[in-house]
C-alpha positions as CSV (number, residue, x, y, z in Angstrom):
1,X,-33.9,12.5,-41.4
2,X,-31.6,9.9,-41.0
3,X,-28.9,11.8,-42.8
4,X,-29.2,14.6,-40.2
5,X,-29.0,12.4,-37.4
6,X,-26.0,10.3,-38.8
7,X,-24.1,13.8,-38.7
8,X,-25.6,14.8,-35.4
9,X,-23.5,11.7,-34.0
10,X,-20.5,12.7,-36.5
11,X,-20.1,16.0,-35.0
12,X,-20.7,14.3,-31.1
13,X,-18.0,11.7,-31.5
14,X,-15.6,14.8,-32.7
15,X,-16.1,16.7,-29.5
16,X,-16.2,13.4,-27.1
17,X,-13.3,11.8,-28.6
18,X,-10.4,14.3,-28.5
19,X,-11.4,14.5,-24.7
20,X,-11.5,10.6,-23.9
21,X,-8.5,9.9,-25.7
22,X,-6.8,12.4,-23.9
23,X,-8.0,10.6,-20.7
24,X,-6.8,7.4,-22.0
25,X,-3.7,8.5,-22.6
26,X,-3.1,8.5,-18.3
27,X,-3.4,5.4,-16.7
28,X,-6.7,4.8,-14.6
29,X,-4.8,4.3,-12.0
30,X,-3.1,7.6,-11.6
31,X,-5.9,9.8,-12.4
32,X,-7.7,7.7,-9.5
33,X,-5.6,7.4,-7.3
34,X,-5.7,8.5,-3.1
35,X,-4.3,12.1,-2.9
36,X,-2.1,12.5,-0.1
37,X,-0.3,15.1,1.9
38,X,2.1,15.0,4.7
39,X,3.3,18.1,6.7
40,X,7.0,18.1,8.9
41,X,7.4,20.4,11.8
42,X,11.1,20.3,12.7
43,X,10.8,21.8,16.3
44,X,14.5,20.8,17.5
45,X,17.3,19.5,16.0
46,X,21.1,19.6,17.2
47,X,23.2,21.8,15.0
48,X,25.5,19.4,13.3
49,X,24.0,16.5,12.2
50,X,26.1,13.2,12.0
51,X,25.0,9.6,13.4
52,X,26.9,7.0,11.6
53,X,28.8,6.1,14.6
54,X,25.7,6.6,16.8
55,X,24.1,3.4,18.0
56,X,19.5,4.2,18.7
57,X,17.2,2.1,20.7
58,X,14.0,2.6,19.6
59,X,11.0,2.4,22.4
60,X,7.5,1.4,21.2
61,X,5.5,4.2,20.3
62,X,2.5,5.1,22.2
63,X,-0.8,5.0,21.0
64,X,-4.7,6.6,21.9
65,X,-6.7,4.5,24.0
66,X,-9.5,4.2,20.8
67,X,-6.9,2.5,18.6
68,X,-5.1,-0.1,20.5
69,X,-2.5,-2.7,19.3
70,X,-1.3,0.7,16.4
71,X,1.6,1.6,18.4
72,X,3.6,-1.6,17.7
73,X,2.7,-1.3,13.7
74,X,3.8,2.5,13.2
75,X,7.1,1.1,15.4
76,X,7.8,-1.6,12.9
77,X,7.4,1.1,10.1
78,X,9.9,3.6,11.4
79,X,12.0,1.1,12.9
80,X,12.7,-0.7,9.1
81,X,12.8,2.8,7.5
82,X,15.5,3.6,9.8
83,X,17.7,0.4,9.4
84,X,17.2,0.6,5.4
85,X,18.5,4.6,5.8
86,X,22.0,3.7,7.5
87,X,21.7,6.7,9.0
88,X,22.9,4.9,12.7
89,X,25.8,2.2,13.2
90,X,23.2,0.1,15.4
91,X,19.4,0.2,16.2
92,X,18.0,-2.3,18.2
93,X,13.7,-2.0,19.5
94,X,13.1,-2.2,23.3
95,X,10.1,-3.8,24.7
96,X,9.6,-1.7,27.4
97,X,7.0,1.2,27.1
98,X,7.9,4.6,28.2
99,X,5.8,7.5,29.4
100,X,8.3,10.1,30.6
101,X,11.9,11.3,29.6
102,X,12.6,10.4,33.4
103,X,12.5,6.8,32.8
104,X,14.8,6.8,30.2
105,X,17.9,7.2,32.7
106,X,17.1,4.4,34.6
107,X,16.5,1.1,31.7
108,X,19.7,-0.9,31.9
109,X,19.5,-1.6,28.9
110,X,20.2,2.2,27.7
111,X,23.9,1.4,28.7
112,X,24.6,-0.2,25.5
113,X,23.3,2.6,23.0
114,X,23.8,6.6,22.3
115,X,20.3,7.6,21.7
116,X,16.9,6.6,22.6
117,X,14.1,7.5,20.3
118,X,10.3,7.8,21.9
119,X,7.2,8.1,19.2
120,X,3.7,9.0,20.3
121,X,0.9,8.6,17.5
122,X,-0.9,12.3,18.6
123,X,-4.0,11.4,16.0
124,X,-5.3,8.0,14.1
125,X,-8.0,8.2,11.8
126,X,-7.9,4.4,10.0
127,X,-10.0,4.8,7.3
128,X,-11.1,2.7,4.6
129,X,-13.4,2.9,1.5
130,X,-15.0,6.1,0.7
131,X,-13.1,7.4,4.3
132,X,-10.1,9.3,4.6
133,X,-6.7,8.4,6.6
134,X,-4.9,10.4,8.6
135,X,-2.0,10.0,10.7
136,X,0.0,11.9,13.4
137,X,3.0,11.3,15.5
138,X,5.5,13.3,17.4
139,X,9.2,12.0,17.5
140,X,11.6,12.4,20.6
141,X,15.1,11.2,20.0
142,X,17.6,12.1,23.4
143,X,20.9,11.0,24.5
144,X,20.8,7.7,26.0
145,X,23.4,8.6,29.3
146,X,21.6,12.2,29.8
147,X,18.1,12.3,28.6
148,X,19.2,15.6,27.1
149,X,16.9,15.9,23.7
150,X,18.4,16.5,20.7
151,X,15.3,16.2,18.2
152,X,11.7,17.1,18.3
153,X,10.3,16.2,15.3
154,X,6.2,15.7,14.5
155,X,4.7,14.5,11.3
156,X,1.6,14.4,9.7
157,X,-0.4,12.6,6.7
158,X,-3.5,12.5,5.2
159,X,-4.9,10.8,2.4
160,X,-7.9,11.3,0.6
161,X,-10.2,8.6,-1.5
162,X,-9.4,9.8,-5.5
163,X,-11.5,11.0,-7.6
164,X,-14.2,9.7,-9.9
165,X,-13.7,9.4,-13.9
166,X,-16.4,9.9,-16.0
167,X,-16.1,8.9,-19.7
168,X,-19.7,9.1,-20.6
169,X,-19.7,5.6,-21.4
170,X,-17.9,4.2,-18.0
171,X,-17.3,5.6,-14.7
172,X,-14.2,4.7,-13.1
173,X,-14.4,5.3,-9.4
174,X,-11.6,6.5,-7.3
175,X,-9.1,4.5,-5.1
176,X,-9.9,4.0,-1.1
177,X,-7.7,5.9,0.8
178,X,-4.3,4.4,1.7
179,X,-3.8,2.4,5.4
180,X,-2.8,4.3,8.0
181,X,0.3,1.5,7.9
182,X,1.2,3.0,4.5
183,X,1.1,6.8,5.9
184,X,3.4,5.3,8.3
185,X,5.7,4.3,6.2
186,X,5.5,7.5,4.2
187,X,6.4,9.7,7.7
188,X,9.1,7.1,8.4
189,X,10.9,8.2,5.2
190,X,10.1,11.7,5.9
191,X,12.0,11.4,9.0
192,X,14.8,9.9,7.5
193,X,14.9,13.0,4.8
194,X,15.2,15.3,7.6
195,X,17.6,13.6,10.0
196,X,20.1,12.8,6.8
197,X,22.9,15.4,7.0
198,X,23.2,17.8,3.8
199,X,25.5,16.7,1.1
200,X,29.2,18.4,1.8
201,X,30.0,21.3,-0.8
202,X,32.4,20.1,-3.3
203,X,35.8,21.1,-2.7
204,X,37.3,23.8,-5.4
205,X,40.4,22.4,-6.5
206,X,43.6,24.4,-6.5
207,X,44.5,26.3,-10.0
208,X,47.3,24.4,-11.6
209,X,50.6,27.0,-12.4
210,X,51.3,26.6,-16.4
211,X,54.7,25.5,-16.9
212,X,54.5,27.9,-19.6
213,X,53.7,30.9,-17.0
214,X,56.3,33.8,-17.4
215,X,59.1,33.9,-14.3
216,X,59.3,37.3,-12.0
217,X,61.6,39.4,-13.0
218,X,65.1,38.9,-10.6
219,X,66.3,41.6,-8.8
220,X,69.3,43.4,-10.7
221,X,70.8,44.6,-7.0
């Protein structure tokens, strides 16, 4: 009896353990971590894309009435990603808080830069433990002298909590969701990716004549 039952448990650990140490192989970490996904809709963009000499003020974003105080936090996010991205010459944040296009040709201030960027956060879902995040905003970037916009650009992201582990033994429970602050960050450097201008075709460069080429025949006559 005890025989059989000593191989019963031989024959268990050599179906559990090939599976477990496969597990263990992949950090925790990674097999439970969130699970996010971001989405960007491109709705208007000019056709050549070059800022570096361009100098952007950047107007707080608005935010929904149920989550007050978010607007400044998602401006900070895009606001560093956009410095770190030297996409512009000069960006600079503006305290005032605009509603319509309209306004933008009358700030004073608008005088010193080339564009004027506008965020709205469309949808904020904060979550935290076993609740998802999710995060949407909608850029507007126009010329500062004309109002005339030249990208219209919305972004979204969602993160899930990950997924439980179960190694018979142990379960190792999945991650909370990320912040909505991280998301931010995330669409910040999605907006970067699709405002940075396409890298240049390298030039082909011109065939080289042998010195060893044969000479055209001259012309007898």
């Amino acid at each position: 009896m005890h025989r059989l039952h000593f191989r019963w448990n031989l024959l268990l650990l050599a179906v559990i353990l090939p599976v477990q140490t496969g597990c263990l192989a992949t950090p925790m970490s990674m097999l439970t971590q969130p699970r996010t996904t971001m989405e960007t809709q491109v709705f208007l963009k000019p056709p050549f894309i070059g800022h570096e000499r361009s100098r952007l003020l950047i107007y707080p974003f608005t935010h929904p009435m149920y989550a007050p105080r978010t607007g400044s936090i998602v401006t900070r996010e895009f606001y560093q990603e956009l410095m770190r991205s030297g996409l512009f010459r000069q960006i600079a944040l503006s305290n005032q808080l605009q509603h319509d296009p309209g306004d933008l040709l009358v700030a004073t201030e608008l005088t010193d830069y080339d564009l004027a960027l506008r965020g709205k956060i469309v949808h904020l879902l904060a979550g935290s433990g076993n609740t998802p995040s999710q995060l949407t905003v909608e850029i507007q970037i126009m010329t500062a002298s004309t109002g005339f916009l030249v990208w219209f650009v919305r972004l979204d992201a969602t993160s899930e909590t990950g997924a439980d582990v179960d190694l018979v033994w142990h379960t190792y429970e999945g991650q909370g969701a990320q912040s909505y602050q991280v998301l931010a960050r995330a669409l910040a450097q999605q907006l970067v990716k699709a405002m940075t201008p396409p890298p240049e075709p390298p030039t082909q460069p011109l065939p080289v004549k042998s010195p060893l080429s044969p000479r055209p025949p001259e012309n007898e006559n």
